[in-house]
C-alpha angles and dihedrals in degrees: 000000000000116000112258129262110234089328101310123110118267120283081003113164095183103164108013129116119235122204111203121186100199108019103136091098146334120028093358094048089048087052091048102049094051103041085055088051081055095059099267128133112217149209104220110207125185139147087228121065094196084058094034098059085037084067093042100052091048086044081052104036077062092056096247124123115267115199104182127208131188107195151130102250091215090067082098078180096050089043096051085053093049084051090044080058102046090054097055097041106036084034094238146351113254097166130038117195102193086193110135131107152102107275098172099060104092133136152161115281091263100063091052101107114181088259092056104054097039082056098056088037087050081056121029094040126006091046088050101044087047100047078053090057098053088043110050087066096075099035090051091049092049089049079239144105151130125195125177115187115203114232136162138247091241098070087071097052106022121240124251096224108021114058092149089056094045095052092053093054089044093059094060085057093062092045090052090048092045095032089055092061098040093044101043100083087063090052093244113131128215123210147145148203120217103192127203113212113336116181094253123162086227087060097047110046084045091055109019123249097254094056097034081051095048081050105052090057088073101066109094097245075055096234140067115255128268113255081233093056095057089045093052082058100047088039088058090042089051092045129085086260088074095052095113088043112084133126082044132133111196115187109215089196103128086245101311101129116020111189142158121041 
């Protein structure tokens, strides 16, 4: 058991809002589960209802506050309201989780059609970028914030057959690092994760099990990650533990792609 900060229980976020893009399964859900076990109320955002309420009800079924969006997240008008709401009925937004997006659509340069690539852009970036907008005035306001952009493992090595893919998560990349230096002086700090394979069911119905399976057994650690592994890291770095880490790209991967000193 860690020690405690100031009397609360380590990487606690009692009190605090989370604002999760994508977090009606998968990755998102998993975010949003743990980080309510750890004491936070959450905005649920998704583009399915179904997936969406799911995460609501288990956010609820642990005591903590559910506020529930279905949205694309690429309406950067309709998401700035949702933000607007959240605001004035969960009081603020301590935490963004800029987590949404399609990770199964690539393809070689010529399938990449105008539309397709606005679309993942729509998505990927400029909603993200957007919903960020709507959301730093608050924090900025409160002294207090904590963003974490998804990214993906593949904007630190490149992908054979996906380059449309690759250079949206890399731009989150680009916006954590910038972000970091224009938000510190109001004590909000800017990360990101950039995960290898994670046992999503995303992942899986997209691929097949047999072959995701097969996969999996090439990463060094000789397996993909659990959906609650990545959460515990986005969780800490969320959490009032990672207050001295910002401008950082960690790559939860199992090995599978070692970069940087």
């Amino acid at each position: 058991m860690f020690e405690s900060i100031e009397g609360r229980p380590a990487a606690s976020l009692a009190g605090k809002v989370a604002f999760i893009t994508g977090s009606g399964r998968g990755m998102g859900q998993a975010h949003a589960v743990l980080m309510a076990h750890r004491g936070a109320d959450i905005v649920v955002h998704d583009v399915n209802k179904d997936w969406a309420e799911e995460t609501g009800e288990k956010v609820r079924a642990i005591g903590r506050k559910a506020l529930v969006f279905v949205e694309d997240v690429a309406d950067i008008e309709a998401m700035a309201a949702h933000a607007k709401r959240a605001e004035s009925e969960l009081g603020r937004i301590d935490i963004l989780v800029n987590n949404a997006g399609v990770g199964g659509e690539r393809t070689g340069i010529e399938g990449v059609e105008p539309d397709f690539f606005d679309r993942l852009f729509g998505i990927h970036v400029r909603g993200h970028f957007f919903l960020t907008k709507a959301v730093v005035p608050g924090m900025k306001a409160r002294k207090y914030g904590r963003i974490l952009n998804v990214s993906s493992m593949w904007s630190m090595t490149g992908h054979h057959y996906g380059a449309t893919y690759t250079a949206m998560k890399s731009a989150l990349l680009g916006l954590t690092k910038s972000w970091a230096k224009e938000f510190a002086p109001h004590n909000i700090t800017v990360n990101a994760i950039a995960p290898g394979g994670v046992w999503s069911q995303m992942a899986i119905e997209k691929e097949g099990l047999e072959s995701f399976t097969a996969r999996s057994k090439t990463t060094p650690l000789g397996r993909f990650a659990k959906l609650e592994e990545n959460a515990a890291l986005v969780a800490f770095l969320c959490s009032d533990e990672g207050a001295f880490i910002t401008g950082q790209t960690i790559g939860p991967n199992g090995g599978h792609a070692i970069v940087g000193i």
